[in-house]
C-alpha positions as CSV (number, residue, x, y, z in Angstrom):
1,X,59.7,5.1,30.6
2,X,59.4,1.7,32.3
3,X,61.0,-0.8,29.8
4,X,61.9,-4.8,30.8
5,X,63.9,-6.6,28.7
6,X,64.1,-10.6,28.3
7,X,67.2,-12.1,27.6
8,X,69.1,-9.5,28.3
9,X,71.5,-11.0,30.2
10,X,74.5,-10.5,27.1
11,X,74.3,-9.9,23.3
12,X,71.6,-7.4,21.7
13,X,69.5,-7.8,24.9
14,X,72.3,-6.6,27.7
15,X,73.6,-3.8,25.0
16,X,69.3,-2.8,24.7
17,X,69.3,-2.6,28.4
18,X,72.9,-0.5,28.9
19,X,70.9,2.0,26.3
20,X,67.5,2.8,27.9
21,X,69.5,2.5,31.4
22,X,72.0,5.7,29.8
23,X,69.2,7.5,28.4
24,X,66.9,7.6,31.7
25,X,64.6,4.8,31.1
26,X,63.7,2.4,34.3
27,X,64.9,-0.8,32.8
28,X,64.2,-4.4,34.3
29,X,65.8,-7.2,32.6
30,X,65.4,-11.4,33.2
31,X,67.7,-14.1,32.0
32,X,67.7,-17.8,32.8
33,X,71.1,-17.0,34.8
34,X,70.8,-13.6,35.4
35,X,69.1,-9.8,35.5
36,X,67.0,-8.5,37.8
37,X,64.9,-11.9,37.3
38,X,65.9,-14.9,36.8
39,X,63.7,-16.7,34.7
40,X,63.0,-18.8,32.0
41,X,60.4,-17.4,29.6
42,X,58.9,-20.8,28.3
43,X,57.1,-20.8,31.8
44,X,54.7,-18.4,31.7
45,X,54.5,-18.2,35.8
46,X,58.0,-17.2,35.1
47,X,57.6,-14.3,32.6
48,X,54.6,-13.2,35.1
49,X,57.0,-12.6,37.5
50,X,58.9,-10.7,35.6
51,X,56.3,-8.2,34.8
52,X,54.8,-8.2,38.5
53,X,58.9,-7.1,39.5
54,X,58.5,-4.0,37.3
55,X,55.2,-3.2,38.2
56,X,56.3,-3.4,42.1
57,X,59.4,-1.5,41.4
58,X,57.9,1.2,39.1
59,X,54.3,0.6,39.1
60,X,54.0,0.0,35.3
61,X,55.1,-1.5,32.2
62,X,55.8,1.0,29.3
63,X,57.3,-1.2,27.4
64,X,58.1,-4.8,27.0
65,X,60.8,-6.0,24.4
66,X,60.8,-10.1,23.7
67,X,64.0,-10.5,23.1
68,X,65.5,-14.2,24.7
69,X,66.3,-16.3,21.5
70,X,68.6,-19.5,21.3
71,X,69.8,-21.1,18.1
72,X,70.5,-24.9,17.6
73,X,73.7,-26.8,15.9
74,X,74.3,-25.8,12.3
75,X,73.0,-29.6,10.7
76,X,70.3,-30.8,8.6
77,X,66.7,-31.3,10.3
78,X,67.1,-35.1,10.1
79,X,70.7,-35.2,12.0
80,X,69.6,-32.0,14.7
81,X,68.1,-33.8,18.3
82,X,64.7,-34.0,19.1
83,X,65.7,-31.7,22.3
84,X,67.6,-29.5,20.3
85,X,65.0,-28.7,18.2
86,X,62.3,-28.6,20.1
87,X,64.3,-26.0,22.6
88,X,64.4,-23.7,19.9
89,X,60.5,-23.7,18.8
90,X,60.0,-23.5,23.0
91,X,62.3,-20.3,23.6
92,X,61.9,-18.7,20.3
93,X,58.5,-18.6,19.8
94,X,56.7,-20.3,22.8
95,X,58.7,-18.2,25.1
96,X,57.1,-14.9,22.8
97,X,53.9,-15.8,23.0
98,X,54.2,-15.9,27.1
99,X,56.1,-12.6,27.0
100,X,53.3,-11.1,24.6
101,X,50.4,-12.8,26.8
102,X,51.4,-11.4,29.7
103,X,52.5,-7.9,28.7
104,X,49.2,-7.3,26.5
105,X,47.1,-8.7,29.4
106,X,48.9,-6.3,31.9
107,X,49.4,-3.5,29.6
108,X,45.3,-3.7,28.9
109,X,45.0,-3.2,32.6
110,X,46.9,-0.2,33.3
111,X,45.5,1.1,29.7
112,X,48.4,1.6,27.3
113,X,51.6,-0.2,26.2
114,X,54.1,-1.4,23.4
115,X,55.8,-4.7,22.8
116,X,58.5,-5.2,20.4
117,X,59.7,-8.7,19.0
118,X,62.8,-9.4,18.0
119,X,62.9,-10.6,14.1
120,X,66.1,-12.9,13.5
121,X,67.3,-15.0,10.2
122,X,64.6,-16.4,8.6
123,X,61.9,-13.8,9.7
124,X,62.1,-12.2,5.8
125,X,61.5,-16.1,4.5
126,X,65.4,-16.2,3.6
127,X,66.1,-19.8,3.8
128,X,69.5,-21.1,5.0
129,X,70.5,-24.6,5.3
130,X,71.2,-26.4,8.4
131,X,69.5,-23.7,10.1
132,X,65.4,-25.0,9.6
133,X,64.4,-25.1,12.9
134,X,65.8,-21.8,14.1
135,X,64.7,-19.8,10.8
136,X,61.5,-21.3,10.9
137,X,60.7,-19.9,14.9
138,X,61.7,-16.7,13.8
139,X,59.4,-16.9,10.6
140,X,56.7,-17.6,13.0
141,X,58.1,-15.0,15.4
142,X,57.3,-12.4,12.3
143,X,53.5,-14.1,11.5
144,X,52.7,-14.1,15.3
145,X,53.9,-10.3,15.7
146,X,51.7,-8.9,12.6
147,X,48.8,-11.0,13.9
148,X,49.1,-9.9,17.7
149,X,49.1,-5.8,16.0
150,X,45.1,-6.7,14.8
151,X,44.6,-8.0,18.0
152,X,45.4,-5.4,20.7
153,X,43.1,-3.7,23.2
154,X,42.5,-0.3,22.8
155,X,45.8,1.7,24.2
156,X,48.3,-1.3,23.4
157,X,50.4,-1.7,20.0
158,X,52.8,-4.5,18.8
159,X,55.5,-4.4,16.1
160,X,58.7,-5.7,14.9
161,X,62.7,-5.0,16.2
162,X,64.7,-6.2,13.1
163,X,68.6,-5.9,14.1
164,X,70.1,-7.5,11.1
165,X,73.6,-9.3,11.5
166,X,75.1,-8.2,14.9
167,X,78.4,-10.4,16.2
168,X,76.9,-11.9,19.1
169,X,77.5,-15.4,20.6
170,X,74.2,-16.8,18.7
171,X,75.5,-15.2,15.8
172,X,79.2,-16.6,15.3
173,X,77.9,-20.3,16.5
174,X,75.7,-20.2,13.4
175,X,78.3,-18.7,11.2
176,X,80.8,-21.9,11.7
177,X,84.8,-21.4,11.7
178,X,84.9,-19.5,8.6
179,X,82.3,-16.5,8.1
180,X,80.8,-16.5,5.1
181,X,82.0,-13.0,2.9
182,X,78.6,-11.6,3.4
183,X,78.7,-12.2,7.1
184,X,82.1,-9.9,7.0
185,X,80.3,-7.2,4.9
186,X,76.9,-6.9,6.8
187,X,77.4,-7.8,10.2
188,X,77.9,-5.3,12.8
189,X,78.9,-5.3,16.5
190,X,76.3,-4.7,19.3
191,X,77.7,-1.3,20.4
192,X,77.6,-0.1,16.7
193,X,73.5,-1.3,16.5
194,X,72.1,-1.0,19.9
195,X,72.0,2.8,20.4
196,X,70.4,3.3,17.1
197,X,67.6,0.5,17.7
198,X,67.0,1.8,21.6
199,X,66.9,5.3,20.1
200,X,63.8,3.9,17.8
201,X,62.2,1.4,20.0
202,X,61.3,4.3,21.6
203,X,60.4,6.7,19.4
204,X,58.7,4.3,16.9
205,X,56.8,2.5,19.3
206,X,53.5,2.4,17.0
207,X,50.7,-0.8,16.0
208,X,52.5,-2.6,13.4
209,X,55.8,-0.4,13.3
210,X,58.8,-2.9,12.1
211,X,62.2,-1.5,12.7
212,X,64.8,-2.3,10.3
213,X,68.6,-1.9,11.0
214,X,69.6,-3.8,7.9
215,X,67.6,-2.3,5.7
216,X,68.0,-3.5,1.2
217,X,69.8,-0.1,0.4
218,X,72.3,-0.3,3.2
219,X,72.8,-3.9,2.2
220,X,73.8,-2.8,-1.4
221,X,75.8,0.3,-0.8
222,X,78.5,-2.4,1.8
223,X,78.4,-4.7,-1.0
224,X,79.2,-1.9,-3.6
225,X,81.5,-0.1,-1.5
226,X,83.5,-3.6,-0.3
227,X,86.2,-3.4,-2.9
228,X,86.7,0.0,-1.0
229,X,85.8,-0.8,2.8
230,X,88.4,-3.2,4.8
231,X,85.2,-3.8,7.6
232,X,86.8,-6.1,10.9
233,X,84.0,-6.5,12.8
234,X,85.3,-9.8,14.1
235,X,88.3,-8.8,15.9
């Protein structure tokens, strides 16, 4: 399977790509400073190029996972810049739509295809202050995705990647200098969550699948067991 990656240059994305990569997939991956592209996915020129580099390598695109995401300084709307912000709204979900408009146009093409967004806080409408702009992308992120699955040509499919908390740079920026008790309990670390999401990316790679690590019943059995459990996923 021919898989790229965006934003896969560290975090969830790099540990995505080490996964396929060990189980025999053809990965290409693009970062704004790295991968096998470099390339920022609000241009859409850009993201083109990343699919026409997998294509020339492997002469298709199985798979396309939207995964660049950036988050923005934990303060309230009214204090966060005007560039800050409107980053955010331009990676997070500007930056999808390029990736989806040009791997469903490419993927009609050759005749089949999957493409998996990556859900992040606020995508389930959980609301947390100081973090409006970001949960709000990612909110639109999950309407865009469910939209895009009634959209798709004949042969093409869409659906949802939902990693939960995983301790990644994006992750411990919006945590502060002291995690929050529910951070300690649910998060995990890449290596723990990426084998088990490539493992279904690929084999769940249906119209409107969503792909849950996090699901509610593991979130109540860490909160039940956490008088028992001495979890140090920060360390």
């Amino acid at each position: 399977m021919v898989i790229v990656v965006t934003g896969a240059t560290r975090g969830i994305g790099r540990g995505l790509a080490d996964e396929f990569a060990a189980r025999g997939h053809q990965v290409v991956t693009c970062g704004t400073t790295g991968g096998d592209v470099v390339a920022d996915v609000t241009d859409r020129d850009q993201v083109r190029r990343v699919w026409d580099t997998a294509v020339d390598r492997h002469g298709r695109v199985d798979m396309w996972i939207n995964n660049a995401g950036v988050t923005h300084s934990r303060l309230p709307l009214w204090e966060l810049p005007a560039g800050e912000a409107r980053h955010v709204l331009d990676v997070n979900l500007n930056g999808v739509v390029n990736g989806c408009a040009v791997a469903v146009q490419g993927m009609a093409a050759q005749g089949h295809g999957h493409v998996w967004n990556m859900e992040g806080l606020g995508s389930d409408g959980r609301v947390v202050p100081g973090l409006s702009v970001y949960g709000a992308s990612k909110r639109a992120l999950t309407y865009l995705t469910k939209a895009l699955a009634k959209e798709v040509p004949p042969g093409v499919s869409a659906g949802l990647l939902s990693p939960g908390m995983v301790v990644t740079d994006l992750l411990m920026r919006d945590a502060g200098p002291a995690p929050s008790r529910a951070l300690l309990l649910l998060a995990d670390r890449v290596e723990t969550v990426t084998p088990w999401l490539a493992e279904q990316a690929v084999a769940r790679a249906r119209n409107g699948a969503h792909v849950r690590w996090l699901t509610t019943r593991k979130v109540l059995t860490r909160f039940a067991l956490a008088p028992f459990a001495n979890r140090d996923v920060l360390s």
